[in-house]
C-alpha positions as CSV (number, residue, x, y, z in Angstrom):
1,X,23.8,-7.5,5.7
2,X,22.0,-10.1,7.6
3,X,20.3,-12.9,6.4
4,X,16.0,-13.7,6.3
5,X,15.3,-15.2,9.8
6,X,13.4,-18.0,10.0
7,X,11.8,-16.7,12.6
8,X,10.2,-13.8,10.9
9,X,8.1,-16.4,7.7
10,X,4.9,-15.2,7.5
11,X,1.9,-17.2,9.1
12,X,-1.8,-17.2,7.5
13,X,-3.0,-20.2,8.7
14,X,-2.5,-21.5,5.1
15,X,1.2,-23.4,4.3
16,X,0.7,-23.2,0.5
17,X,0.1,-19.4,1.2
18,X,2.8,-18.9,4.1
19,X,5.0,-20.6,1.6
20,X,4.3,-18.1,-1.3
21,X,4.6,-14.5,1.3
22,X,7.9,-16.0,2.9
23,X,9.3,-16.7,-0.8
24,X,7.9,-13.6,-2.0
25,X,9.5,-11.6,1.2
26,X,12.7,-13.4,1.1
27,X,13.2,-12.4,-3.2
28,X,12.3,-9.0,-2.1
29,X,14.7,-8.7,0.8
30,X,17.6,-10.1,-1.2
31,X,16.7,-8.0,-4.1
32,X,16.1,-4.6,-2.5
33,X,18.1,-5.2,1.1
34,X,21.4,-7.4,0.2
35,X,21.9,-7.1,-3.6
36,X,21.1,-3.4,-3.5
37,X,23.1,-0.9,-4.9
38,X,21.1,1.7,-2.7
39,X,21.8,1.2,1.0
40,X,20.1,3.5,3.1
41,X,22.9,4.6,6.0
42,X,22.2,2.5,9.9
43,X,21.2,5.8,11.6
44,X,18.9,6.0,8.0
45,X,17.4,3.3,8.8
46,X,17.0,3.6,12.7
47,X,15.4,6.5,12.0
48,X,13.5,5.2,9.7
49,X,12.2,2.4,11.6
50,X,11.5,4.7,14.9
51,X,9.8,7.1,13.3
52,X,7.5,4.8,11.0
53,X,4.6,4.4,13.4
54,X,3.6,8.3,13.1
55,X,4.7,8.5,10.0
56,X,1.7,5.8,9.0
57,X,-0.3,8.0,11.4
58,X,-0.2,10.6,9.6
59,X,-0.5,8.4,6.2
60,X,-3.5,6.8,7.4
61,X,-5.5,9.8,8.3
62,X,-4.7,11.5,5.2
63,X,-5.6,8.3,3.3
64,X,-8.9,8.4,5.1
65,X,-9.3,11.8,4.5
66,X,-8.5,11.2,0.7
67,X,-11.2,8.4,0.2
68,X,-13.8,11.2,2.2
69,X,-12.9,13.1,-0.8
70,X,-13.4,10.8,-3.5
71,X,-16.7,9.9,-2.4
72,X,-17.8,13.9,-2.3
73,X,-16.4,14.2,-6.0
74,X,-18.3,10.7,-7.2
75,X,-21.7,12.4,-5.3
76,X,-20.4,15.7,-7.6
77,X,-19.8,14.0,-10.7
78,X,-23.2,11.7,-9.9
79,X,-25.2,15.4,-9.5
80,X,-23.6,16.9,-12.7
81,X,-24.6,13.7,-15.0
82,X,-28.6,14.6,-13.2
83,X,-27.9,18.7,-14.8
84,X,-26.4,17.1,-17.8
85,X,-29.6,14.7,-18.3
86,X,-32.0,17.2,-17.1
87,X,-31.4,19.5,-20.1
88,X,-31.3,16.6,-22.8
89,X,-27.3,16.0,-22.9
90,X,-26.8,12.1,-22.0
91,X,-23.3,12.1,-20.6
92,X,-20.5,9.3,-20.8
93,X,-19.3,9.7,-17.8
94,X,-19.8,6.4,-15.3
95,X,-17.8,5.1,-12.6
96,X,-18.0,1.6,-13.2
97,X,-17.5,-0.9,-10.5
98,X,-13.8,-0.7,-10.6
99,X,-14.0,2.8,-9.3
100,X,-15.8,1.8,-6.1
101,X,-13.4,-1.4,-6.3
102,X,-10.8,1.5,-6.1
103,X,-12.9,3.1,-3.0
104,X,-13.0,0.4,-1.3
105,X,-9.0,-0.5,-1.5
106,X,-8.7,3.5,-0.6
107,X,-10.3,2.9,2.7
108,X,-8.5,-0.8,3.5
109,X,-5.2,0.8,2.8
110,X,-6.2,3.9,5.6
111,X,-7.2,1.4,8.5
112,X,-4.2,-1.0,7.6
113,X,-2.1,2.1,8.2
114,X,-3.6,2.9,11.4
115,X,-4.0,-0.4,12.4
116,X,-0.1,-0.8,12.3
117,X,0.7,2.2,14.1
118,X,0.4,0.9,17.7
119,X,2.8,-2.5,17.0
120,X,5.2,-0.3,14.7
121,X,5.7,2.2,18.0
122,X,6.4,-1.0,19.8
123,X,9.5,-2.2,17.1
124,X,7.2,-5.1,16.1
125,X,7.7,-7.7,13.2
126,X,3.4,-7.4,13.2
127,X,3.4,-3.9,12.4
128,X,6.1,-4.3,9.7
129,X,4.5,-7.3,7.9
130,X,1.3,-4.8,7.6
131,X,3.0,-2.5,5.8
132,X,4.7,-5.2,3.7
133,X,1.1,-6.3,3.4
134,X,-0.3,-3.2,2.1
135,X,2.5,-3.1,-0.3
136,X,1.4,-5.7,-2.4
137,X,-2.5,-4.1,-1.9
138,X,-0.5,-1.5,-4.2
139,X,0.0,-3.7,-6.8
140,X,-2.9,-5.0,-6.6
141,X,-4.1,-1.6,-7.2
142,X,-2.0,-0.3,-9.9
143,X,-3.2,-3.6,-11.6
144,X,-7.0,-2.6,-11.1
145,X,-6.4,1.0,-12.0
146,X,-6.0,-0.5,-15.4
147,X,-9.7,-1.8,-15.9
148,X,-10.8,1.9,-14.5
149,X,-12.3,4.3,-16.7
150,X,-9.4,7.7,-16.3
151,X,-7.0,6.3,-14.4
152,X,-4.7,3.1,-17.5
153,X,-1.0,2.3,-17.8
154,X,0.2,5.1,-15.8
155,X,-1.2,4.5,-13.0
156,X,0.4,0.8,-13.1
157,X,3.6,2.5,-13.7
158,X,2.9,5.0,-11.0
159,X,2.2,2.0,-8.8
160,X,5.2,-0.3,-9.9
161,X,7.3,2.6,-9.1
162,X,5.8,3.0,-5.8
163,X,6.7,-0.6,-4.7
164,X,9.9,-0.3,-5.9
165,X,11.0,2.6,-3.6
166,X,7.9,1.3,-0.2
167,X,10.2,-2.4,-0.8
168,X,13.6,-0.8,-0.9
169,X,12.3,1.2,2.1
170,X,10.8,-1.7,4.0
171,X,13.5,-4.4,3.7
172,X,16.3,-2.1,4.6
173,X,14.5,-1.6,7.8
174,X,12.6,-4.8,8.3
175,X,15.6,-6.1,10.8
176,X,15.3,-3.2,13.1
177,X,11.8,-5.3,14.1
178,X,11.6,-7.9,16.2
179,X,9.2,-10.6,16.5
C-alpha cells in the first residue's frame, strides 16, 4: 500500500490543530489501510470511491429527513407531557439540552454530507477530508449520546463501531482522491 502524502495534511489555519488531524489521519490510515487484516479488493475500492458522491447524496437527504423527524416526535412527546399535565399526571419525560445538542449534530452531519457531494463526484481530497471530518462528529456523538436521557453506553458502542467500519472504509479509499 502506499504511504500518507505529504501533500494531503490537513490545513485549518491552526498548526497546533493541522498537526493533531494529520497525526490523527496518518494513525488511522496505518491502522485501518496498511496494517489491516481487511483489504477491501482495487476494483472495491474504485467503486467505492466513484460511487461515494451519490451515495452521501442519498445519506444526506435521508439524514435531513431523519432530523425532520425527530423534531415532529419531540413536538409529540412535548404535546403528550401538556395531556399528561392537563389531567393531573406530572410526567418525567424531558429532553434536556443534550437532545437538542443531538438535533443540532443531526442536521450538521446532513449538510456536511451534501456539502461533500459535488468535490467527491470530482475525485477531490476536499470532499474526502469532509467525510473524514464527519467521522470524528460521530464520535463526538456517541460520546454525547452518553449524557442523553434514552440513548447511554450503547449508543457509544454503536458509535465506536461505526467509526471503526466509516475509517476502514475511508482510508482504503482515501488515495483514489487527489488533491
Amino acid at each position: 500500500m502506499s504511504e500518507t502524502k505529504s501533500d494531503q495534511t490537513p490545513k485549518s489555519g491552526n498548526p497546533a490543530v493541522d498537526a493533531k488531524l494529520a497525526g490523527l489521519e496518518k494513525w488511522a490510515y496505518d491502522t485501518f489501510n496498511t496494517k489491516n487484516p481487511v483489504q477491501i479488493p482495487e476494483g472495491g475500492r474504485k467503486w467505492i470511491a466513484g460511487n461515494s458522491w451519490w451515495l452521501c447524496a442519498i445519506g444526506g437527504v435521508v439524514t435531513l429527513a431523519g432530523a425532520y423527524q425527530m423534531w415532529n416526535a419531540a413536538h409529540w412527546i412535548s404535546s403528550l407531557t401538556e395531556v399528561y399535565r392537563a389531567v393531573g399526571y406530572t410526567p418525567t419525560v424531558n429532553l434536556g439540552v443534550w437532545w437538542y445538542v443531538l438535533f443540532g449534530i443531526t442536521i450538521l452531519e446532513g449538510i456536511v454530507l451534501l456539502v461533500a457531494v459535488p468535490k467527491l463526484k470530482a475525485m477531490q481530497q476536499s470532499g474526502w477530508k469532509l467525510l473524514f471530518y464527519l467521522s470524528l462528529l460521530g464520535i463526538a456523538l456517541g460520546i454525547i449520546s452518553l449524557l442523553t436521557p434514552g440513548y447511554g453506553f450503547g449508543s457509544l458502542i454503536g458509535a465506536a463501531l461505526g467509526v471503526v467500519i466509516s475509517w476502514t472504509i475511508l482510508m482504503q479509499i482515501r488515495d483514489k482522491f487527489k488533491k
